[in-house]
C-alpha positions as CSV (number, residue, x, y, z in Angstrom):
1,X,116.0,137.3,87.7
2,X,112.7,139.1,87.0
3,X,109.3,138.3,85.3
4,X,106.7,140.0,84.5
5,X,103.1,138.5,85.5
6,X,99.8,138.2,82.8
7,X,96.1,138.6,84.7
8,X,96.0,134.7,85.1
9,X,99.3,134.7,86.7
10,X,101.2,133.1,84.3
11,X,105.5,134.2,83.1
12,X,105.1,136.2,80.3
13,X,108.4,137.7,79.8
14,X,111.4,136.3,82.0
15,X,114.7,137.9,81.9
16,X,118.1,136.8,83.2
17,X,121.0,139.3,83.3
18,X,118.8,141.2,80.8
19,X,118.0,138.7,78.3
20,X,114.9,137.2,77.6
21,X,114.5,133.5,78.0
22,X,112.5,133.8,74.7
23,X,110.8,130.1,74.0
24,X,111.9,130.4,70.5
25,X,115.5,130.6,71.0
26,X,118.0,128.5,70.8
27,X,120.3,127.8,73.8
28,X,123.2,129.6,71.9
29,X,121.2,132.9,70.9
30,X,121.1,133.4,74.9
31,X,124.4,132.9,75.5
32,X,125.6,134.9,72.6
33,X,122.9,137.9,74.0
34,X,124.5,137.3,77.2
35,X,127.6,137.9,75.9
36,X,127.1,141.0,73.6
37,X,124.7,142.7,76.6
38,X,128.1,142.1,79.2
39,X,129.3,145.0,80.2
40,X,132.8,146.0,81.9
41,X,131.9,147.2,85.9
42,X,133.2,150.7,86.5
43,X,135.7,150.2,88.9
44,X,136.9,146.6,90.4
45,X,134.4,144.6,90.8
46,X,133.4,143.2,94.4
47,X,134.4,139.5,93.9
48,X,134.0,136.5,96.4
49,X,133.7,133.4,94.5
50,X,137.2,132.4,95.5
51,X,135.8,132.1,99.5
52,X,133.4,130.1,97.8
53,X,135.7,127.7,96.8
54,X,137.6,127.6,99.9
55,X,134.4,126.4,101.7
56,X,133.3,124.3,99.1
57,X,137.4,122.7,99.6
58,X,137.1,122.2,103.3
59,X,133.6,120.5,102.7
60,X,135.2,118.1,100.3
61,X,138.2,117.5,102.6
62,X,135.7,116.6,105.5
63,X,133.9,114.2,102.7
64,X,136.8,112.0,102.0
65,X,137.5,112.2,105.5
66,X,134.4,111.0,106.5
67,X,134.4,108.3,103.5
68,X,137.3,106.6,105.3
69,X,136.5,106.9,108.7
70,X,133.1,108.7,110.4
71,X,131.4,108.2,113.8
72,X,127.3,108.0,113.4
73,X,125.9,110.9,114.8
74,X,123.8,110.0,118.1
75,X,125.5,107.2,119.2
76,X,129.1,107.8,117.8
77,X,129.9,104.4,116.1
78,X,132.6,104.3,113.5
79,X,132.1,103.6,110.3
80,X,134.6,102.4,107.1
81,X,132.4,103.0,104.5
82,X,134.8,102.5,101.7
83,X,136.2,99.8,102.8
84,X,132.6,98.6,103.6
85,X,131.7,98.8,99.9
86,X,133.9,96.0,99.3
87,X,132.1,93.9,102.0
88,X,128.6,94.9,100.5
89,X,130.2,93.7,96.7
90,X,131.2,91.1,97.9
91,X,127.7,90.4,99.8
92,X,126.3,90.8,96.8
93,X,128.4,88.5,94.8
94,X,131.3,90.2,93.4
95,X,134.6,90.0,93.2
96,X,137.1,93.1,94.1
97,X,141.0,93.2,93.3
98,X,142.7,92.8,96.3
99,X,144.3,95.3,95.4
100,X,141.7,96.7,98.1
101,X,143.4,96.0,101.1
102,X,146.6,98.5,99.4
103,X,144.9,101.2,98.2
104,X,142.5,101.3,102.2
105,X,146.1,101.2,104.2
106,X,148.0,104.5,102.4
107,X,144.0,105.6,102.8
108,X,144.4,105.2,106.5
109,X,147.8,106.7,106.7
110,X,146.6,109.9,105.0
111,X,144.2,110.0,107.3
112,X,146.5,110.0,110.2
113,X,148.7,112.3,109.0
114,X,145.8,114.8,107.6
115,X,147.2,114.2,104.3
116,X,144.3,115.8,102.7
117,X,145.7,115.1,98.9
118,X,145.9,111.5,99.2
119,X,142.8,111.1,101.1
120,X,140.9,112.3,97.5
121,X,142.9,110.2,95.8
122,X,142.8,107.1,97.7
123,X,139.1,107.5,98.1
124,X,139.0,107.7,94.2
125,X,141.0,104.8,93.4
126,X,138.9,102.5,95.8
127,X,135.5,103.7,94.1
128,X,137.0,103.0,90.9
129,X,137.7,99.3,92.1
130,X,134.3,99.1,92.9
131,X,133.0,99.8,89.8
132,X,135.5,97.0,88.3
133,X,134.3,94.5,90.3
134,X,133.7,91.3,88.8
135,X,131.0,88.3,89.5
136,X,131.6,85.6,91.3
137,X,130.2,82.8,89.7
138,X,130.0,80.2,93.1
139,X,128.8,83.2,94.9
140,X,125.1,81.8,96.8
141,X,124.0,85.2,96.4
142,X,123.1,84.1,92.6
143,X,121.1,81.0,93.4
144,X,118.3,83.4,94.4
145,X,116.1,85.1,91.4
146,X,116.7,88.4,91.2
147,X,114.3,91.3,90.2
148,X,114.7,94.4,88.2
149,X,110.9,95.4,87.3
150,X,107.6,95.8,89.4
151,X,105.5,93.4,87.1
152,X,108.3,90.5,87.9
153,X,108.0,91.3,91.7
154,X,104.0,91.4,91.4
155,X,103.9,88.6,89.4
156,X,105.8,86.4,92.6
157,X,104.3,88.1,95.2
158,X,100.8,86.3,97.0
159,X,98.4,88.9,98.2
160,X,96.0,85.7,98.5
161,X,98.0,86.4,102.1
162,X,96.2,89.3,102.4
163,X,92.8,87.4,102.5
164,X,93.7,85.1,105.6
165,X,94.9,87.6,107.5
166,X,91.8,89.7,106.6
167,X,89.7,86.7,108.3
168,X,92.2,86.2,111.2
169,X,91.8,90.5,112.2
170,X,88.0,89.8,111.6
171,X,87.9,87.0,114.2
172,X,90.5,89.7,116.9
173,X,88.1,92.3,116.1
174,X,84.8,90.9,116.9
175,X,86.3,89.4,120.3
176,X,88.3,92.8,120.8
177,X,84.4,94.6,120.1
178,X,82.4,92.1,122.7
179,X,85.3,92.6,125.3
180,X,84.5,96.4,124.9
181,X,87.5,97.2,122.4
182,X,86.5,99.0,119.2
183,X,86.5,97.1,116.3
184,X,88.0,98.4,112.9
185,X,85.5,98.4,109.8
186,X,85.8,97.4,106.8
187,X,87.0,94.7,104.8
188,X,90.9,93.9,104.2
189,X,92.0,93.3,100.5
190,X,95.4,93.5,98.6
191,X,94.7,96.5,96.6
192,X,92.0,98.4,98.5
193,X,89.7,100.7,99.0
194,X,90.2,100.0,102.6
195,X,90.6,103.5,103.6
196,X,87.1,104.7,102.3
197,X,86.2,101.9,104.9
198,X,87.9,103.8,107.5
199,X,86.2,106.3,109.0
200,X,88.2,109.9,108.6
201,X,89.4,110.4,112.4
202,X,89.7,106.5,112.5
203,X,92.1,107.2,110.0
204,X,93.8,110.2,111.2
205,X,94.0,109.1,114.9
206,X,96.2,105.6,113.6
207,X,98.1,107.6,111.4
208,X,99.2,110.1,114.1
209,X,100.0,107.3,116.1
210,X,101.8,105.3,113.5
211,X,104.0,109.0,112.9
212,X,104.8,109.2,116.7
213,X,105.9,105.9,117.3
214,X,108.3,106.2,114.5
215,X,109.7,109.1,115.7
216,X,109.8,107.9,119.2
217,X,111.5,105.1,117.7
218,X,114.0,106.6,115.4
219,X,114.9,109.5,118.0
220,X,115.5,107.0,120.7
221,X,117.4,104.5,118.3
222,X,119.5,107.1,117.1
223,X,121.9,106.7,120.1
224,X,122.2,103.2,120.0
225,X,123.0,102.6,116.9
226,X,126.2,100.8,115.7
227,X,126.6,98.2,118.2
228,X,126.2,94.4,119.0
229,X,123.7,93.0,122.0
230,X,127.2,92.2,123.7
231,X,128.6,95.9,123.6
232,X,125.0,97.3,124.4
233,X,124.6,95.1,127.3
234,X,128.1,96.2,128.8
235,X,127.6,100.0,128.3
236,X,123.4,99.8,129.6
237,X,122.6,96.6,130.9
238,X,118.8,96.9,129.4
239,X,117.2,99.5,127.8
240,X,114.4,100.5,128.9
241,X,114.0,104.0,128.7
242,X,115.7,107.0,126.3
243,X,120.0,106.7,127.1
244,X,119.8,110.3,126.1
245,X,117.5,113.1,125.5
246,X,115.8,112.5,122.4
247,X,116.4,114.8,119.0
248,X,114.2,114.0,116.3
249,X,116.8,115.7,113.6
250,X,118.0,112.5,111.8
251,X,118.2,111.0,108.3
252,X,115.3,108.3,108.9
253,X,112.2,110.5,108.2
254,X,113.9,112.5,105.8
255,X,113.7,110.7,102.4
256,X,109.7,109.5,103.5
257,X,108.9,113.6,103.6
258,X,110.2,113.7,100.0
259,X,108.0,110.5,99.0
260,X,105.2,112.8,100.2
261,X,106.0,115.8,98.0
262,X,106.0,114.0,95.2
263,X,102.9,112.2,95.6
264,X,101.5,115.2,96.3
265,X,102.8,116.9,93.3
266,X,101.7,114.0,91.2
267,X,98.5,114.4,92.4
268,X,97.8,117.7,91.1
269,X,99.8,119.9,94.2
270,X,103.3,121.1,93.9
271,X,104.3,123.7,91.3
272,X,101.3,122.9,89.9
273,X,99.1,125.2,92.2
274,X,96.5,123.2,92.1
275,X,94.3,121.8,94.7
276,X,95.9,118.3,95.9
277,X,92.5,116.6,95.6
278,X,92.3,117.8,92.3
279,X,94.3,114.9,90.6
280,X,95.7,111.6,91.5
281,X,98.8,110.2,92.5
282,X,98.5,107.0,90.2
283,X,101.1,108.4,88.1
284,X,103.7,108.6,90.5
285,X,107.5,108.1,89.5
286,X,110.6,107.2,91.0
287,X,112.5,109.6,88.7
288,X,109.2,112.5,90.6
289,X,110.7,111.5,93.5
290,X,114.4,111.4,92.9
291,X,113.7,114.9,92.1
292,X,112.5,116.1,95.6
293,X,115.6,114.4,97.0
294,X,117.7,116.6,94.6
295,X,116.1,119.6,95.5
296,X,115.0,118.9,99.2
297,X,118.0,116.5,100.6
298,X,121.7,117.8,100.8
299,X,123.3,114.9,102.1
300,X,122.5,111.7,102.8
301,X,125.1,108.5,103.6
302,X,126.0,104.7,101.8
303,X,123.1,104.1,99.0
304,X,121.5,107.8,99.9
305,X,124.8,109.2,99.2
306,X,125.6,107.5,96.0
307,X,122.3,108.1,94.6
308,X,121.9,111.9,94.7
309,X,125.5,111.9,93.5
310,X,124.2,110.4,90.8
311,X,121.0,112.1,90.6
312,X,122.6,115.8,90.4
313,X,124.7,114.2,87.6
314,X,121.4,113.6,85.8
315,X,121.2,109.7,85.8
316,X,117.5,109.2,86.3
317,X,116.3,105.5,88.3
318,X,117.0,102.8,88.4
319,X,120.7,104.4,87.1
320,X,121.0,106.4,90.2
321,X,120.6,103.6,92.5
322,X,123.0,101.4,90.1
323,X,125.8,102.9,88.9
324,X,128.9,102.7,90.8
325,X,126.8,101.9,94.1
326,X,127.7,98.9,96.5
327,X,125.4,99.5,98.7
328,X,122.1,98.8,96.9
329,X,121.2,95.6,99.5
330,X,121.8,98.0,102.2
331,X,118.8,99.4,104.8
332,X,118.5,102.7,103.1
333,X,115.3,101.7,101.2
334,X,114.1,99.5,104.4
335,X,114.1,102.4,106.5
336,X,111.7,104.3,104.8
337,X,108.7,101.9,103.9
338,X,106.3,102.4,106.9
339,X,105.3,105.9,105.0
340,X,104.2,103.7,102.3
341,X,101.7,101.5,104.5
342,X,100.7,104.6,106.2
343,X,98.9,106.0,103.0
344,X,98.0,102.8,101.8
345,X,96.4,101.2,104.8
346,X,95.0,97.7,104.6
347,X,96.3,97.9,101.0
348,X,99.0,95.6,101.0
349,X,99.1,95.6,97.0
350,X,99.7,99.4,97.0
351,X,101.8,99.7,99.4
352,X,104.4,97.0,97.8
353,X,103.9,99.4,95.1
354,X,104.4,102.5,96.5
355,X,108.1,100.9,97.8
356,X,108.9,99.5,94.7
357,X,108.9,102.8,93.1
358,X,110.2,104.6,96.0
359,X,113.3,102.4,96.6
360,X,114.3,101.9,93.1
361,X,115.7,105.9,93.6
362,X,118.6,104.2,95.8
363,X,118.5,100.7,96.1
364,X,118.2,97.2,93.4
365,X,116.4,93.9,94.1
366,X,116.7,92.9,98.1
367,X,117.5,96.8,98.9
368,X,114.2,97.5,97.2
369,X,112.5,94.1,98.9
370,X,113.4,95.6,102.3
371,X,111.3,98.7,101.7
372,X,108.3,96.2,100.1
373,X,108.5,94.3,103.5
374,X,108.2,97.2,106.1
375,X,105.4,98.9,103.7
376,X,104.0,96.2,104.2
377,X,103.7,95.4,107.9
378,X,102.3,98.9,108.2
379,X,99.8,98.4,105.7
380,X,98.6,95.4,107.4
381,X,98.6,96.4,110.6
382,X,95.6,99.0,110.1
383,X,93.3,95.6,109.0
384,X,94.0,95.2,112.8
385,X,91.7,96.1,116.0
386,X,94.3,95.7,119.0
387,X,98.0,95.7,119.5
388,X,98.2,91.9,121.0
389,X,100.7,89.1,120.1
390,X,99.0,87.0,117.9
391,X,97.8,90.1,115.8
392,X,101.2,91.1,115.6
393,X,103.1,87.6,115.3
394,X,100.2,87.6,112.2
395,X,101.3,90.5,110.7
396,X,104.7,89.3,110.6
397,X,103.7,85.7,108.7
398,X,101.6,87.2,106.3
399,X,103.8,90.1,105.0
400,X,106.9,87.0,104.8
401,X,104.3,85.1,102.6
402,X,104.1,88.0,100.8
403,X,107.5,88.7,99.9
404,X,108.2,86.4,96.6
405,X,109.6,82.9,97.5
406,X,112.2,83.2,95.0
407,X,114.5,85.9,96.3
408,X,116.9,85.9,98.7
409,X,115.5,88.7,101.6
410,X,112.5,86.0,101.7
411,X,115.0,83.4,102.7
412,X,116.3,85.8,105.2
413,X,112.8,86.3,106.7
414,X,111.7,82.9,107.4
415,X,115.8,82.3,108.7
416,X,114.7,84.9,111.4
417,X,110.8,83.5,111.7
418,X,112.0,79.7,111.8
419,X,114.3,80.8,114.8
420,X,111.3,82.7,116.8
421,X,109.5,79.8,116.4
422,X,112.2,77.3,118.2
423,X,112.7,79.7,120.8
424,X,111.0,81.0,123.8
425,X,112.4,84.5,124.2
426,X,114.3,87.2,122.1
427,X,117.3,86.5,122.8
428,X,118.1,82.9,121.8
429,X,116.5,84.1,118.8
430,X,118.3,87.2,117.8
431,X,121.6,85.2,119.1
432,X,121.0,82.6,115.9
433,X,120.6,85.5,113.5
434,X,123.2,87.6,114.3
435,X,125.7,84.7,114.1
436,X,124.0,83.9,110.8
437,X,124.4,87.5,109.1
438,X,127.7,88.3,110.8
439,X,129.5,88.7,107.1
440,X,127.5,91.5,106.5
441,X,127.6,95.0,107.8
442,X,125.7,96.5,110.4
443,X,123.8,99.1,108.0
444,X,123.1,95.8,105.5
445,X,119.3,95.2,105.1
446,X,119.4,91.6,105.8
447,X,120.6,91.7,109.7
448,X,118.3,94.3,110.4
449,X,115.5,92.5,108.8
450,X,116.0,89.7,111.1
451,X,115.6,92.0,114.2
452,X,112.8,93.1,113.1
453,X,111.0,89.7,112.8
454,X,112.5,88.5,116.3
455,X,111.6,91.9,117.8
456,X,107.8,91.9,116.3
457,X,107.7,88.2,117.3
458,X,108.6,88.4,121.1
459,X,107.5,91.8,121.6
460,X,103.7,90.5,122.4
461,X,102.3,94.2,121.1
462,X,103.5,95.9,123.7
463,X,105.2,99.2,122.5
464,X,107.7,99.6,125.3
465,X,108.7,95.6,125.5
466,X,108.9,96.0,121.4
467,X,110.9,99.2,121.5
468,X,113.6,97.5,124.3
469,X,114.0,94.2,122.3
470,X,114.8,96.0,119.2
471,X,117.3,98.2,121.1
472,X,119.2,95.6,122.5
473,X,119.5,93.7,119.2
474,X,121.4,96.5,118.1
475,X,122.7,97.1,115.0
476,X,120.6,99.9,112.9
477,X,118.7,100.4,115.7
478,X,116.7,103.7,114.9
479,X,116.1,102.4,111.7
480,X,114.3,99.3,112.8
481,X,112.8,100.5,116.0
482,X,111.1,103.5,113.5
483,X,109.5,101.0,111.1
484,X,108.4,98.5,113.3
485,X,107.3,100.8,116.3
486,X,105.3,102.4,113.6
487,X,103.2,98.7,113.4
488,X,102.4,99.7,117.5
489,X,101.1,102.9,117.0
490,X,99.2,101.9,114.3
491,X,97.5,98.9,116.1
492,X,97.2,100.4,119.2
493,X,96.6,104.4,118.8
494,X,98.4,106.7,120.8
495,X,97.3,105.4,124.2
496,X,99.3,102.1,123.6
497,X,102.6,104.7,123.8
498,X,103.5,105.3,127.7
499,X,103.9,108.4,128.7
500,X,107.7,108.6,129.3
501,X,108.0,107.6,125.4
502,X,105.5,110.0,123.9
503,X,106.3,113.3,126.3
504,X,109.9,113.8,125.6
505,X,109.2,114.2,121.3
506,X,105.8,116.1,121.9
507,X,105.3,117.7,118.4
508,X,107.7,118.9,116.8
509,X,109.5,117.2,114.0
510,X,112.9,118.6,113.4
511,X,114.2,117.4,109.8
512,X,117.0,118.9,107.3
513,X,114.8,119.3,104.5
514,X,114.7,122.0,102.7
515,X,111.6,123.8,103.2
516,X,109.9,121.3,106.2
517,X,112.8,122.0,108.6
518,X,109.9,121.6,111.4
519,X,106.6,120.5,111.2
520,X,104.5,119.6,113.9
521,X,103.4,115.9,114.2
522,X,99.7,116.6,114.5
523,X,99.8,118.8,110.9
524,X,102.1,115.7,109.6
525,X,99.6,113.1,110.5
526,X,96.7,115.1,109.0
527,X,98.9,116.0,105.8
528,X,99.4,112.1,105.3
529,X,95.6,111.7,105.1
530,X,95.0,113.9,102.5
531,X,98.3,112.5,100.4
532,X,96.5,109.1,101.2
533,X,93.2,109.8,99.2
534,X,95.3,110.4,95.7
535,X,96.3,106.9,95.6
């Protein structure tokens, strides 16, 4: 492909295969030049799509093979995930032929015998089920209201929240200040401007922190993933350090880099070559950042999965989330809402937003809620002074009362909260909710969301007590122990992080982006401060 350049910069002439992509013709004038220019190559021509398409079969293979049975990277739990979209329908309130259970043995046997064949077409038969899955009318999960737009979620959510916890952090911070603890400035409100109230390396120094503790937190989760308490106590008795050596390359950060490419694009960066404070970011769209993931991401798992499947088949959001996707109620949307509250600090009511639009790429209704809840308790959490318990155990009320009445991840919230509040240490807690959520799976938003609160709730503030509650709670562990470690750093700066956390990661950020495959943590921090002020 070549183009030739006017003075200003702009394409004045582009060619492809010698044709001009002239903005007056038609698609079939190109094709029809294309054609006539085609000439015959002297000689055979080198040809090697067909080791193309032996790569591209292997990878296919290894993808139905991995539909049906996979271990998580890290920590090597399997996973079903087929046959786990019929447990997240059916979570969901849906019916599935039991014709299920048929089509998921001769998909096992195939898989035993390497039977490549029937592995696709097993796989493809249980995907079509899923899409003919019917409602189940005395299904609970339809008692609950259920949301498909921002304005009905904004219209049930109280930010009047918000405003308590605004006077509660004033009341922290002016003892923190007299006991010789710097006091944040500035008033808390649901829709801002706190972070004008912030001064800049205020700002930058929480933010860093916030970024390091959830890399801290995913890295070291990422191995313990996959597992109940029971199994986790049995294989480490506590954890209270990293079980391995940490590798920040997983999928937890990954989608949260592409939220910031496309706010910064929608605030006047990106192809655009403008300035990023040149514009704003008000405009921001899910369909601007299902885009990234299509160019940025190439591969992601459950909801992630589905979605740029559907995305690269040019369903736009909320149909790339939707169709023919089980998982939409699963933590894929949960695990990347602290990025939200990081560029909308003390700004509750933007950083719902944020989520909202973020999530819909992937996820529906409670999926989408999951995201809203994490954003957040990172938003809040700058409208704090200290990293203490009652900060923190006020964090976790006000972002539940936040999160509307009606639906049913509330109800899964104050199931969790209710349970911290009868019980005087973790793990009589957790025990309750893990019983309570044991029908759904271990990557399911709701469980997860319930280790969060418990783990918040008992942790006291203190980062490494936090970071071994949520560990031994198990399930999605890097998940959760990313988004809520994030609340630490936040509170607390980077000196709240021991030293046997923070040295391991240092900073360097390995991801599997395209184009951000490393970045440092310092030049991420300061990047998410200047993404901050276009919103």
């Amino acid at each position: 492909m070549d183009a030739k350049k006017d003075a200003g910069g702009s394409s004045r002439k582009l060619k492809i295969d010698g044709v001009s992509l002239s903005p007056k013709k038609a698609a079939w004038e190109i094709e029809l030049e294309t054609l006539q220019a085609s000439r015959p190559p002297e000689g055979q021509a080198e040809d090697r799509s067909w080791e193309l398409m032996g790569r591209l079969e292997s990878f296919q293979d290894g993808l139905a093979s991995m539909l049906w049975r996979s271990k998580v990277p890290g920590s090597g739990a399997p996973e079903h995930l087929l046959v786990a979209g019929v447990q997240a329908l059916e979570n969901r309130g849906y019916r599935v032929d039991p014709e299920w259970r048929k089509i998921a043995e001769e998909g096992f046997k195939a898989l035993e015998s390497d039977d490549s064949i029937e592995l696709q077409r097993q796989a493809l038969r249980m995907r079509a089920l899923w899409r003919r899955a019917e409602k189940d009318p005395d299904s609970g999960y339809w008692r609950f209201r259920h949301y498909t737009s921002w304005e009905e979620v904004r219209r049930d959510m109280d930010f009047s929240a918000a405003a308590d916890f605004a006077a509660a952090a004033s009341s922290n911070g002016a003892k923190a200040s007299a006991e010789g603890t710097p006091a944040s400035g500035g008033p808390l409100s649901p829709a801002g401007p706190r972070k004008e109230a912030l001064p800049e390396d205020e700002y930058l120094e929480r933010v860093y922190a916030g970024w390091l503790a959830q890399i801290i937190g995913g890295a070291h989760g990422t191995a313990l993933e996959g597992y109940t308490t029971d199994r986790l106590h049995e294989a480490f008795g506590e954890v209270h350090s990293y079980v391995y050596p940490p590798s920040t390359l997983n999928d937890d950060i990954t989608f949260e880099l592409a939220f910031l490419l496309a706010v910064e694009e929608a605030g006047g960066g990106g192809e655009t070559g403008q300035s990023a404070e040149a514009g704003t970011a008000k405009g921001l769209t899910s369909r601007a950042i299902g885009e990234q993931w299509a160019a940025r991401i190439p591969f992601g798992w459950s909801a992630e999965l589905i979605a740029l499947e559907n995305l690269k088949a040019g369903l736009t959001p909320p149909e790339s989330a939707q169709a023919g996707n089980p998982f939409t109620d699963w933590i894929g949307a949960q695990m990347r809402g602290a990025v939200c509250g990081l560029v909308a600090p003390a700004e509750p009511e933007t950083a719902a937003w944020l989520a909202w639009v973020d999530g819909r790429v992937s996820h529906a209704d409670n999926g989408v809620l999951g995201e809203v809840f994490n954003a957040l308790i990172v938003s809040l959490a700058f409208g704090g002074s200290t990293a203490d318990e009652e900060t923190v155990r006020q964090i976790v009320r006000t972002s539940i009362a936040m999160i509307p009445e009606k639906s049913e991840y509330r109800s899964v919230l104050e199931f969790a909260l209710r349970q911290c509040r009868n019980a005087n240490d973790w793990e009589t807690a957790w025990r309750a909710c893990e019983y309570e959520y044991r029908r759904y799976n271990w990557v399911h938003a709701y469980p997860n969301a319930a280790a969060e609160v418990v783990a918040l709730w008992f942790g006291g503030g203190d980062f490494g007590k936090t970071l071994e509650i949520i560990s031994m709670e198990g399930q999605d562990v890097d998940c959760n122990a990313a988004q809520i470690m994030t609340v630490i750093g936040v509170l607390g700066g980077e000196n709240v992080i021991p030293p046997p956390w923070r040295e391991p990661i240092g900073d360097r950020l390995e991801t599997y982006v395209r184009g951000m495959k490393e970045i440092g943590i310092h030049e991420l921090s300061e990047w998410t401060v200047k993404i901050s002020r276009l919103l």
